[in-house]
py3Dmol code that shows the C-alpha trace and the ligand (Angstrom):
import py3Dmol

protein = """\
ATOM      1  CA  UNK A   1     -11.900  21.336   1.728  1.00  0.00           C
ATOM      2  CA  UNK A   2     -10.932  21.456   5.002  1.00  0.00           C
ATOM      3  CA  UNK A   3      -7.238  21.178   6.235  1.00  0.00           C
ATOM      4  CA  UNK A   4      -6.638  19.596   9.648  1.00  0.00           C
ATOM      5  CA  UNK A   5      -3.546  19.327  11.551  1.00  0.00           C
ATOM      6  CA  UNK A   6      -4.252  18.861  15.481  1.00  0.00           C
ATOM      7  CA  UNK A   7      -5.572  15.514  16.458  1.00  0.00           C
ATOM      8  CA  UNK A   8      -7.946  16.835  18.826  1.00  0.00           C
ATOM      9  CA  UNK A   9      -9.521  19.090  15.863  1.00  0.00           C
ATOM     10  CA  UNK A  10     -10.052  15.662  13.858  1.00  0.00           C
ATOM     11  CA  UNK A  11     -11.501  13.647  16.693  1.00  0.00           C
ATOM     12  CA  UNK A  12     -13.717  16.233  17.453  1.00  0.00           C
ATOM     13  CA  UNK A  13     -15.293  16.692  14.031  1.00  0.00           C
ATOM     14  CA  UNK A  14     -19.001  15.786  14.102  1.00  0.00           C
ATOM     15  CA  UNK A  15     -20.363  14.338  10.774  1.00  0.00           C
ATOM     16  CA  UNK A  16     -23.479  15.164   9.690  1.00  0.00           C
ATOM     17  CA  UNK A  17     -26.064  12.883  10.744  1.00  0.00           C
ATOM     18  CA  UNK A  18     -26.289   9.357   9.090  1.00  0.00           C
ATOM     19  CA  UNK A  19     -23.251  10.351   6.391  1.00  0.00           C
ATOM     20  CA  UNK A  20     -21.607   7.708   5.630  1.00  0.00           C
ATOM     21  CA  UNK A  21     -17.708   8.572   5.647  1.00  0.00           C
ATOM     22  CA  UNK A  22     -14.633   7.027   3.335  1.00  0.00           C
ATOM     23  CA  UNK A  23     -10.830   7.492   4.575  1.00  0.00           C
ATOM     24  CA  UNK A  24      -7.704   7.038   1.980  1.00  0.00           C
ATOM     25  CA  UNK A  25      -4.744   7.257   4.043  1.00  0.00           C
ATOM     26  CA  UNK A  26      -1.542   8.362   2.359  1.00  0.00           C
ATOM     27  CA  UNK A  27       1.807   9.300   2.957  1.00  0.00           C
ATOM     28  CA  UNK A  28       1.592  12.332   0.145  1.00  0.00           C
ATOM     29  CA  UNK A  29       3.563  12.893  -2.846  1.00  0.00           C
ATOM     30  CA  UNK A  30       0.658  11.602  -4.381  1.00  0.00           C
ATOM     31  CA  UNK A  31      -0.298   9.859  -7.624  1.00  0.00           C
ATOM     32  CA  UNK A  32      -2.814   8.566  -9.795  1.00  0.00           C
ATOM     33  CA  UNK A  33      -3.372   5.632  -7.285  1.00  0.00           C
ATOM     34  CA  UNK A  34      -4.083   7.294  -4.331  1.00  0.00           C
ATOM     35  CA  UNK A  35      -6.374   9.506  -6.444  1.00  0.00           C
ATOM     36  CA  UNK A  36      -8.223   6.554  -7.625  1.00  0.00           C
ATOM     37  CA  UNK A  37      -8.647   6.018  -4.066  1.00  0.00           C
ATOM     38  CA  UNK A  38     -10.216   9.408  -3.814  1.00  0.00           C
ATOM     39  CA  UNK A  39     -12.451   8.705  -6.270  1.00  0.00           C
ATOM     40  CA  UNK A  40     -13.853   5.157  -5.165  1.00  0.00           C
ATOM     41  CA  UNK A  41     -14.616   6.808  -1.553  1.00  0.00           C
ATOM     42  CA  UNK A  42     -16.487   9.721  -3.059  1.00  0.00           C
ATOM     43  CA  UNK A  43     -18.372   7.466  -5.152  1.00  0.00           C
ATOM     44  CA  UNK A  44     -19.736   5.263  -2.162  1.00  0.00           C
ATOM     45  CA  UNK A  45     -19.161   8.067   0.691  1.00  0.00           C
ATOM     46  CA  UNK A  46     -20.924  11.706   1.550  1.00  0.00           C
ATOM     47  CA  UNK A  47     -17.609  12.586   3.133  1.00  0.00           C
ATOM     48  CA  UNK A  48     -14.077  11.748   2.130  1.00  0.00           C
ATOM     49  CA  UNK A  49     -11.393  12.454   4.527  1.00  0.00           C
ATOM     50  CA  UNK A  50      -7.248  12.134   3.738  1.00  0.00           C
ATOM     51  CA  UNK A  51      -4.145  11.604   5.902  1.00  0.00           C
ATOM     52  CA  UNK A  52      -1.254  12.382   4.436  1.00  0.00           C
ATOM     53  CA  UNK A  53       1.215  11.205   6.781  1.00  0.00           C
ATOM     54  CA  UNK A  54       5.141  10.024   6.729  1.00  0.00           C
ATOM     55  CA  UNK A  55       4.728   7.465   9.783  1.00  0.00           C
ATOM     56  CA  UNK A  56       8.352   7.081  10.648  1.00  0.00           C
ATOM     57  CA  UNK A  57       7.204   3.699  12.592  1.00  0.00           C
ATOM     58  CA  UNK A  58       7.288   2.301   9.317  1.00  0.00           C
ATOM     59  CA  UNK A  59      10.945   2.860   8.165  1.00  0.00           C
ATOM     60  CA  UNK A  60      13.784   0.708   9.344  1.00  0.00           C
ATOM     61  CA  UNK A  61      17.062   2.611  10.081  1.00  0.00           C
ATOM     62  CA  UNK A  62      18.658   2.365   6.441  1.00  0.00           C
ATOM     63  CA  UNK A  63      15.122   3.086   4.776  1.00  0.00           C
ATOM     64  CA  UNK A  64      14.596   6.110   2.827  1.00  0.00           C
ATOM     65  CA  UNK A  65      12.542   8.369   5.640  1.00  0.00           C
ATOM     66  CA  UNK A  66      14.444  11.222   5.083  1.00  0.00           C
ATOM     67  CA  UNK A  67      14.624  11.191   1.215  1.00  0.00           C
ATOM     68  CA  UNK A  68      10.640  10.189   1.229  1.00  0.00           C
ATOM     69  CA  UNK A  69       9.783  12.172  -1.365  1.00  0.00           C
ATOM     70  CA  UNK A  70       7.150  15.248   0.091  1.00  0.00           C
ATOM     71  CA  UNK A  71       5.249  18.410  -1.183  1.00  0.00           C
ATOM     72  CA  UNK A  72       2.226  19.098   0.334  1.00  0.00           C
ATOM     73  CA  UNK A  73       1.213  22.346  -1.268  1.00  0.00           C
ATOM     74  CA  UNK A  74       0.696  19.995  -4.414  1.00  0.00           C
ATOM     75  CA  UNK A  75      -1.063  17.243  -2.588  1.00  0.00           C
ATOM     76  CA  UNK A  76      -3.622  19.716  -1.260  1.00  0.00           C
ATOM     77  CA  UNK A  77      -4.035  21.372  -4.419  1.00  0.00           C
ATOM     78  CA  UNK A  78      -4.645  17.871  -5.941  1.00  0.00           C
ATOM     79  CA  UNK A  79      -7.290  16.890  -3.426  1.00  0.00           C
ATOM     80  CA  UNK A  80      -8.943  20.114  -3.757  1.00  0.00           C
ATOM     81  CA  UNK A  81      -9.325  19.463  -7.085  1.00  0.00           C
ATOM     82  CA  UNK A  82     -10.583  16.406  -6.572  1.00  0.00           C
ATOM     83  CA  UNK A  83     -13.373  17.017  -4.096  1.00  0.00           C
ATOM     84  CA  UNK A  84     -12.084  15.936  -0.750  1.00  0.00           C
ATOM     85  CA  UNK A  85     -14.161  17.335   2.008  1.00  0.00           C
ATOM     86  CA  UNK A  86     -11.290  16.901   4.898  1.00  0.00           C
ATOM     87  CA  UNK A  87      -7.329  16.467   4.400  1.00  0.00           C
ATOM     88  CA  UNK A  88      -5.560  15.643   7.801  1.00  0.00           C
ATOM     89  CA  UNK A  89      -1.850  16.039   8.079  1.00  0.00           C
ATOM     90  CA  UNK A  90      -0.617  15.566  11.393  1.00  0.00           C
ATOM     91  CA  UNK A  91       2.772  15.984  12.695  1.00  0.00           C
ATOM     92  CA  UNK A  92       5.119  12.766  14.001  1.00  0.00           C
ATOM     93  CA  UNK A  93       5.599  15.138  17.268  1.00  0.00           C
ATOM     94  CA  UNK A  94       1.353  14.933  17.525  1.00  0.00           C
ATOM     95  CA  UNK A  95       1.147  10.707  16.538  1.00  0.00           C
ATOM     96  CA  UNK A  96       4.489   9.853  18.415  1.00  0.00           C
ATOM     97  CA  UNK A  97       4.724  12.077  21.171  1.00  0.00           C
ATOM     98  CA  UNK A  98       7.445  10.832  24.394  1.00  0.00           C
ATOM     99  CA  UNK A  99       6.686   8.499  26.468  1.00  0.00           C
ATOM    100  CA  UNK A 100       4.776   6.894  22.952  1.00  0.00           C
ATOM    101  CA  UNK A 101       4.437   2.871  24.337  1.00  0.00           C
ATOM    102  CA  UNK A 102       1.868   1.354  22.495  1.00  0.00           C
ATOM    103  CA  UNK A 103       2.149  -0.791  19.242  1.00  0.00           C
ATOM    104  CA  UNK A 104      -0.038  -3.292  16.582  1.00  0.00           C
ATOM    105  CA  UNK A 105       1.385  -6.465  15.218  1.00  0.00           C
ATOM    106  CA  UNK A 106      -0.484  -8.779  13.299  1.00  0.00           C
ATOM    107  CA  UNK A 107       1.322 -11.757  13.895  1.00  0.00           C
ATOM    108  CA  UNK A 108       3.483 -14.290  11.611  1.00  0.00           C
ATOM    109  CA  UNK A 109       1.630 -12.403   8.495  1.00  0.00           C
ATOM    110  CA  UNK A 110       3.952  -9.462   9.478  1.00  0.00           C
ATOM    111  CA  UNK A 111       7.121 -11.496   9.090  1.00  0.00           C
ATOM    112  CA  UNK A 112       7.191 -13.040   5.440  1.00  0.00           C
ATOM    113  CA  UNK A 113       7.215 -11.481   2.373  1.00  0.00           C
ATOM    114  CA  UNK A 114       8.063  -7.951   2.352  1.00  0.00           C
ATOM    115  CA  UNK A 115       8.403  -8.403   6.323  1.00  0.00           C
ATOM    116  CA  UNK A 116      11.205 -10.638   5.844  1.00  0.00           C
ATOM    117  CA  UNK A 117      13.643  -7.954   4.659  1.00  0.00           C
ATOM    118  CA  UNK A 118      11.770  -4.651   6.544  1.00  0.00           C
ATOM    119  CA  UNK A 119      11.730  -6.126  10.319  1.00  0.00           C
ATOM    120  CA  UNK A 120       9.069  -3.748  11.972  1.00  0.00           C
ATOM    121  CA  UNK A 121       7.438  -2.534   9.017  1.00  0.00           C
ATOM    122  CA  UNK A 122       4.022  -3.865   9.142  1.00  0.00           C
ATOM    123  CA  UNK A 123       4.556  -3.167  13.282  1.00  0.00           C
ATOM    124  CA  UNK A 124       4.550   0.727  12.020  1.00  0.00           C
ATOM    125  CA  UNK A 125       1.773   0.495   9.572  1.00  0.00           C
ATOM    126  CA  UNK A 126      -0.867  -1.332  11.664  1.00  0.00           C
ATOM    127  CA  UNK A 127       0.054   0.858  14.769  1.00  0.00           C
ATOM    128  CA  UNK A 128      -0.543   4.029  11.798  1.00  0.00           C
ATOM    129  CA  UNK A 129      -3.363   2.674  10.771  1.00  0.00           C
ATOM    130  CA  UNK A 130      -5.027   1.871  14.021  1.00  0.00           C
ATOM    131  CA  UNK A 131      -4.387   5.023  15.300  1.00  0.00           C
ATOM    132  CA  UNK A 132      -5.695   6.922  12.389  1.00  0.00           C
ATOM    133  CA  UNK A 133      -9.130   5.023  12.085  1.00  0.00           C
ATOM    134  CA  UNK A 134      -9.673   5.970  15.746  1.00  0.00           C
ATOM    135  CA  UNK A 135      -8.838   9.642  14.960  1.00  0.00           C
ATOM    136  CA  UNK A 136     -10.981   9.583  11.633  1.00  0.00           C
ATOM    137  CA  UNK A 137     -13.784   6.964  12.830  1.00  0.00           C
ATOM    138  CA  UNK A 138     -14.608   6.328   9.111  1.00  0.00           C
ATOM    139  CA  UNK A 139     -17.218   3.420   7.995  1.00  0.00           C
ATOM    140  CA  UNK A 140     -14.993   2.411   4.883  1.00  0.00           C
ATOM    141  CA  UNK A 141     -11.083   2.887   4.479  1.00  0.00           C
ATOM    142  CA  UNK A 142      -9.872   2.520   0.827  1.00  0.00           C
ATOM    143  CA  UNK A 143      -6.158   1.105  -0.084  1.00  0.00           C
ATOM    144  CA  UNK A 144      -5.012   0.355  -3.231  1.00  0.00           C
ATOM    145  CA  UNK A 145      -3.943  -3.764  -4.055  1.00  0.00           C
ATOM    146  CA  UNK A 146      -0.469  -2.643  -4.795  1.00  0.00           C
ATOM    147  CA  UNK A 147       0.453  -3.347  -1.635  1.00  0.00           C
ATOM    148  CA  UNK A 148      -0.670  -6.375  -0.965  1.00  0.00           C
ATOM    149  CA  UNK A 149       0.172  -7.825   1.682  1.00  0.00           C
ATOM    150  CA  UNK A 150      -0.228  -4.030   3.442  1.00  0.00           C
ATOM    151  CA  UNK A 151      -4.053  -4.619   2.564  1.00  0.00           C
ATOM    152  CA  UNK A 152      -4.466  -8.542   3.826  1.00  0.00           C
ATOM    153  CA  UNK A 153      -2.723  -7.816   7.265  1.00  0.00           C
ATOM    154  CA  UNK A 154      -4.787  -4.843   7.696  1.00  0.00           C
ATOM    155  CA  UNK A 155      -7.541  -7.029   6.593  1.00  0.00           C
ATOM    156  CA  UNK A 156      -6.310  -9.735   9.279  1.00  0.00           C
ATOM    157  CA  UNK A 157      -6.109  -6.293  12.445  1.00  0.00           C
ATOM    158  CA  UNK A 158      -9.477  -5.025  11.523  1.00  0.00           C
ATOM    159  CA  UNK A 159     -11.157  -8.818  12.105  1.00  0.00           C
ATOM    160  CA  UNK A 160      -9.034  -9.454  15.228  1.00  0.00           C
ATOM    161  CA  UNK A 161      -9.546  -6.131  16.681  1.00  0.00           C
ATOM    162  CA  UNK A 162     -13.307  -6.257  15.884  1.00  0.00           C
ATOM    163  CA  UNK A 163     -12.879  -2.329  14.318  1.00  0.00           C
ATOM    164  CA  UNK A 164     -16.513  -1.367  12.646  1.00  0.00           C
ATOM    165  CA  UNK A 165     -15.318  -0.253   9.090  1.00  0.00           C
ATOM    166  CA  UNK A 166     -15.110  -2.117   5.663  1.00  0.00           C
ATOM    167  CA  UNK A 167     -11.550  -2.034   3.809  1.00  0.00           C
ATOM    168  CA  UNK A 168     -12.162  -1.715   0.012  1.00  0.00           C
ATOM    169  CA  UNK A 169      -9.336  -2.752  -1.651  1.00  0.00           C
ATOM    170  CA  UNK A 170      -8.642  -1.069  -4.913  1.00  0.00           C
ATOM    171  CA  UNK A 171      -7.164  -2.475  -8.181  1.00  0.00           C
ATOM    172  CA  UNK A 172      -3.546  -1.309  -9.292  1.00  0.00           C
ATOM    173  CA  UNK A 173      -2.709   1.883 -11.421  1.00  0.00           C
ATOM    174  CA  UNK A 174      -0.394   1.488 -14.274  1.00  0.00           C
ATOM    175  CA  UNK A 175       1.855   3.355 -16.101  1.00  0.00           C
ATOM    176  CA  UNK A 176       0.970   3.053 -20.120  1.00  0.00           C
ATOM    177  CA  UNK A 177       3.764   0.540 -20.247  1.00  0.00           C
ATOM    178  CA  UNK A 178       2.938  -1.826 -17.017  1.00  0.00           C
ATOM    179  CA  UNK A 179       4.647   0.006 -14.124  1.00  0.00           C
ATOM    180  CA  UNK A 180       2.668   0.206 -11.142  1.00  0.00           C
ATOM    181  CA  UNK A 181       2.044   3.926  -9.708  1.00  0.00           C
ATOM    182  CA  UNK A 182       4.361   4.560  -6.684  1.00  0.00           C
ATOM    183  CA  UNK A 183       5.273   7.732  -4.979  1.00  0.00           C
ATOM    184  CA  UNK A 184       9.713   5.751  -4.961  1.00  0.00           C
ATOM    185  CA  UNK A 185       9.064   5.548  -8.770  1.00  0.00           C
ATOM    186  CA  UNK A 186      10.465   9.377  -8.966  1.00  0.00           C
ATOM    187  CA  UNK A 187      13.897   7.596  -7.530  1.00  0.00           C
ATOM    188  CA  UNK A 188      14.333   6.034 -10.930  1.00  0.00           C
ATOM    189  CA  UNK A 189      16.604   7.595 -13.314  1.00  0.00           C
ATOM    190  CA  UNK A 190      16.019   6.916 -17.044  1.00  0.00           C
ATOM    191  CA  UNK A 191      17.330   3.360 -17.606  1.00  0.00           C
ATOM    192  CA  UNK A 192      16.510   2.318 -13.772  1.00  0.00           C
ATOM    193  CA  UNK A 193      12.837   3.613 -15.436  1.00  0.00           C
ATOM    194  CA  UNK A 194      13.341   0.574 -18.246  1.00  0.00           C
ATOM    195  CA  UNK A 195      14.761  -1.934 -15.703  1.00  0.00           C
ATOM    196  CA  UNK A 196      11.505  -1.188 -13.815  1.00  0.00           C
ATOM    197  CA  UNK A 197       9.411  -2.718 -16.358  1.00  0.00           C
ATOM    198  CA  UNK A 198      10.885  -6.222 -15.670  1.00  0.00           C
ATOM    199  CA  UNK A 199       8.310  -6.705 -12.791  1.00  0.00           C
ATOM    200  CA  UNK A 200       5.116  -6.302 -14.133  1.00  0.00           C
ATOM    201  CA  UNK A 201       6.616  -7.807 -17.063  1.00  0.00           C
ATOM    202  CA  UNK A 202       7.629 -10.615 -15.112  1.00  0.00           C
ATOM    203  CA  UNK A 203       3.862 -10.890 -13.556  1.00  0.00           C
ATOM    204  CA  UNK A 204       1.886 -10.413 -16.985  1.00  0.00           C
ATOM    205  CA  UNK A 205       4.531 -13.339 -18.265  1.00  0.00           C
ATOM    206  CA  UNK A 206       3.416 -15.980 -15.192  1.00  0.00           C
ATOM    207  CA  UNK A 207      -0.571 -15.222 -15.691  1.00  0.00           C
ATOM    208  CA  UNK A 208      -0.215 -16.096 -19.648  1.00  0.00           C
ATOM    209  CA  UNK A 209       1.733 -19.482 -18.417  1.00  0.00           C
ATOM    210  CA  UNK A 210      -0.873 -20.365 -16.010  1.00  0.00           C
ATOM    211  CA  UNK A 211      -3.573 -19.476 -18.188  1.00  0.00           C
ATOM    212  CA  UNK A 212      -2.328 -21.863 -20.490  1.00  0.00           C
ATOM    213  CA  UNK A 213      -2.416 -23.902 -18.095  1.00  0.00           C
ATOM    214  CA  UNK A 214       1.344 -24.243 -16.352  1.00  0.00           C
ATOM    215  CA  UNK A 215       0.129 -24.520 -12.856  1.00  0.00           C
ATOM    216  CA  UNK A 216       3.751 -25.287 -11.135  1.00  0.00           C
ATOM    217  CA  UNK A 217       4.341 -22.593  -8.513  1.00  0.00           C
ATOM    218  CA  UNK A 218       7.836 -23.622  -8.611  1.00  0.00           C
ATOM    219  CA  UNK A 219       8.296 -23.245 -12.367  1.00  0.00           C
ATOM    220  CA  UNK A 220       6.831 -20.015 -12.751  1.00  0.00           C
ATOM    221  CA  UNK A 221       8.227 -18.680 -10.078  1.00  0.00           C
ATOM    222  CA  UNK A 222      11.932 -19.277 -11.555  1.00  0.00           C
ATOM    223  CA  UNK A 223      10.718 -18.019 -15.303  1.00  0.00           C
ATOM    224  CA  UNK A 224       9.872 -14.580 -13.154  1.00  0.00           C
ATOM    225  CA  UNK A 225      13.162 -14.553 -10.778  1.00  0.00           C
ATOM    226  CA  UNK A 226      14.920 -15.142 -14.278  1.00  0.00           C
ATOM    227  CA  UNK A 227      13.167 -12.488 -16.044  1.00  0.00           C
ATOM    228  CA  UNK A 228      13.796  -9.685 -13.521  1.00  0.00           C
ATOM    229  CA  UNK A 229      17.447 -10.974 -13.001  1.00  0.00           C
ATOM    230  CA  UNK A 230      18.099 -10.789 -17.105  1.00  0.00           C
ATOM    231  CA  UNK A 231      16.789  -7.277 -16.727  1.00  0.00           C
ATOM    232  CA  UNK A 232      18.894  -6.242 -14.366  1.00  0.00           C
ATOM    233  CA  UNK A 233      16.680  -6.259 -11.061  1.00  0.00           C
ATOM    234  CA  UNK A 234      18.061  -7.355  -8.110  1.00  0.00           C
ATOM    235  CA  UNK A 235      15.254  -9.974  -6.957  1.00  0.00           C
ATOM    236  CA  UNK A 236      14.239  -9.712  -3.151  1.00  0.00           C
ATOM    237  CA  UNK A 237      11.767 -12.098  -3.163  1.00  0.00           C
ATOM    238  CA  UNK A 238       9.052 -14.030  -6.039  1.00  0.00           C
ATOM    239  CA  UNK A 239       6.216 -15.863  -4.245  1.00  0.00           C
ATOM    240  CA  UNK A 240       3.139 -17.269  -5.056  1.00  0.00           C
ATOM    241  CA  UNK A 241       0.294 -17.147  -2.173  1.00  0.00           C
ATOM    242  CA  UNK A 242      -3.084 -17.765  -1.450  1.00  0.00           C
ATOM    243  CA  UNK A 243      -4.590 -14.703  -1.836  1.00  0.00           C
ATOM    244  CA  UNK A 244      -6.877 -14.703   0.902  1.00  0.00           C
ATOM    245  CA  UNK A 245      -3.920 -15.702   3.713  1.00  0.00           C
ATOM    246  CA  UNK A 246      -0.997 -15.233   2.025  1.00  0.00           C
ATOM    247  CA  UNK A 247      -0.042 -18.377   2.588  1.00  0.00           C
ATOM    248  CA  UNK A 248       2.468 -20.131  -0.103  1.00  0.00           C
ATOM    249  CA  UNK A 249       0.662 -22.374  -3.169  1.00  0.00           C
ATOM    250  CA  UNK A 250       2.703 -25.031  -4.124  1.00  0.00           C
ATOM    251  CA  UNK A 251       0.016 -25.323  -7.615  1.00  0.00           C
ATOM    252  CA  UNK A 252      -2.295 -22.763  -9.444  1.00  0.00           C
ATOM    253  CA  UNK A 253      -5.549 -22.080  -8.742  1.00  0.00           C
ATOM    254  CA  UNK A 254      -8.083 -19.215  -8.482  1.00  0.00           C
ATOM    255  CA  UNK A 255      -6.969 -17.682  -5.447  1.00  0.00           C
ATOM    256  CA  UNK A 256      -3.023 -17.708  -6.660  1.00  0.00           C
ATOM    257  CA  UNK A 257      -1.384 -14.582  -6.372  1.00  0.00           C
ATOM    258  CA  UNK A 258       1.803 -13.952  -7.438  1.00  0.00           C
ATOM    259  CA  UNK A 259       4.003 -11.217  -5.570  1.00  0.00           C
ATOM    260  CA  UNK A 260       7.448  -9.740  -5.776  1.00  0.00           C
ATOM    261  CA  UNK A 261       9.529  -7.811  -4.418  1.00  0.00           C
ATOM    262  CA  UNK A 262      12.969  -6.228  -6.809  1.00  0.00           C
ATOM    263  CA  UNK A 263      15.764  -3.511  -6.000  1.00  0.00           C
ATOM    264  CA  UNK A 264      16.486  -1.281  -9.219  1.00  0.00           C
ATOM    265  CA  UNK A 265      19.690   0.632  -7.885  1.00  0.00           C
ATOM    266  CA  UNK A 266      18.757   1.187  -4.350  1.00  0.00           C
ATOM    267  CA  UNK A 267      14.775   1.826  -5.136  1.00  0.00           C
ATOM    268  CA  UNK A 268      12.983  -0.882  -3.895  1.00  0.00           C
ATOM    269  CA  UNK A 269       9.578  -1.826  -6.359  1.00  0.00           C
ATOM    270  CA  UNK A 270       6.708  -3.925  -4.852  1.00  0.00           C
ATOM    271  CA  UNK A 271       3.988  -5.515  -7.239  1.00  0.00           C
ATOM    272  CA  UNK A 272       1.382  -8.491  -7.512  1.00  0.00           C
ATOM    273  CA  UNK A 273      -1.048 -10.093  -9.528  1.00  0.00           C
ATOM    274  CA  UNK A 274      -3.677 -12.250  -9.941  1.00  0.00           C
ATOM    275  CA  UNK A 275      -2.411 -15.373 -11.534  1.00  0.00           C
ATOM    276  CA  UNK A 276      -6.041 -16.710 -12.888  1.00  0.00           C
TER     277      UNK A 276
END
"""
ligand_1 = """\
10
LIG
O 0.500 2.618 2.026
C 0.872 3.648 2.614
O 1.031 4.717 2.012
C 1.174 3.576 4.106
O 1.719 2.346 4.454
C -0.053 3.902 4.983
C -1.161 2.888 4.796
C -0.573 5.283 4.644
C 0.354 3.879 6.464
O 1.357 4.807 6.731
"""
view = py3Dmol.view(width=600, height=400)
view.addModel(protein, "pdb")
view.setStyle({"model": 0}, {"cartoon": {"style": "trace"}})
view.addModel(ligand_1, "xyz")
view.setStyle({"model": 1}, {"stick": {}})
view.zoomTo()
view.show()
């Protein structure tokens, strides 16, 4: 595995002749999502290349950049393990240097959901992104679905800005008892851990009503706000979108997706799922 931390070194890479390469960018302290992610590009790529990067574009002023939790000698050890062929870990000094001017925003899709309380966030991840892709010039990227509305705006840039890659979207990662897989889930202290629960609770709860065949957005989204509240969550947002445009669904149907958005003490949990 190769380790790469100048941008010129990773621009200037030349892959070998017709391989097809497959990027998973991270910001470390990884898990077994981002390994899953790993492990779909190897399968459909000859090379697999990794960012780990903490893009500080991404965190608003009273966000947790500083406490981000970080080892890299682990991560590298990990994706050694795991067969990456490059790992690229650039500095902010290299991605943000002064006199930095130039920023992504995917319009209006930026400023619901998880936008709506993290003004700038998507602004930082596109801009990330963007820049990364043109560093790494892969052919597929791979993100996982936890972060939905991450992958459909990134979705939305790659379209507008015509880029010449594929984004795979990659199913969720659980913990045995329904947690999704986050690098902020080592925030939680034992019974924050059990409060945590509530939300894929809360999401497994709304696809068994709508299965049997409740199909009021409105209802189920109050049985889920109610579950995560009786848990002791502290509910940022419950929505129900299309899941092609994010766009709210007033009833059920195949393309519902619920997502939501809870504090447990001051760590902030993000998950989604497919309501049919
Ligand atoms: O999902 C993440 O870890 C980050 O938002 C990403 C895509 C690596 C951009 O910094």
């Amino acid at each position: 595995m190769l380790q790469i931390n100048s941008l010129q070194e990773m621009q200037e890479i030349t892959y070998p002749t017709g391989s097809r390469i497959g990027f998973v960018p991270t910001m470390g302290y990884l898990h077994e999502g981002h390994l899953s992610l790993v492990d779909a590009s190897r399968k459909e790529c000859k090379i697999t290349v990794v960012s780990i990067f903490i893009n500080p574009a991404q965190f608003g002023p009273n966000e947790d950049l500083a406490s981000y939790p970080r080892d890299l000698e682990r991560d590298l050890n990990l994706l050694h393990e795991r067969g990456v062929d490059y790992v690229f870990f650039p500095s902010s000094g290299q991605m943000y240097p002064d006199g930095y001017h130039s920023w992504v925003e995917v319009e209006e899709l930026s400023n619901i959901l998880c936008g709506a309380s993290r003004p700038g966030h998507f602004r930082g991840v596109c801009t990330v992104v963007l820049k990364l892709i043109n560093l790494v010039r892969p052919h597929r990227m791979y993100m996982g679905e936890k972060d939905y509305q991450q992958l459909t705006i990134l979705r939305t840039m790659a379209v507008d800005l015509n880029l010449p890659l594929r984004i795979v979207g990659c199913p969720i990662v659980r913990e045995p008892d329904g947690l999704a897989k986050s690098s902020r889930n080592v925030y939680l202290d034992q019974s924050q851990r059990q409060i945590a629960r509530s939300l894929s609770e809360a999401l497994q709860m709304a696809q068994s009503q709508a299965r049997s065949g409740i199909l009021d957005s409105a209802e189920l989204i109050r049985q889920a706000t109610e579950h995560l509240q009786s848990r002791g969550a502290r509910v940022d947002y419950v929505s129900i979108v299309d899941s092609r445009t994010l766009m709210p669904h007033a009833q059920i149907d195949e393309y519902s997706r619920m997502l939501l958005a809870a504090y447990v003490g001051k760590t902030r949990l993000i998950d989604n799922l497919q309501l049919l």
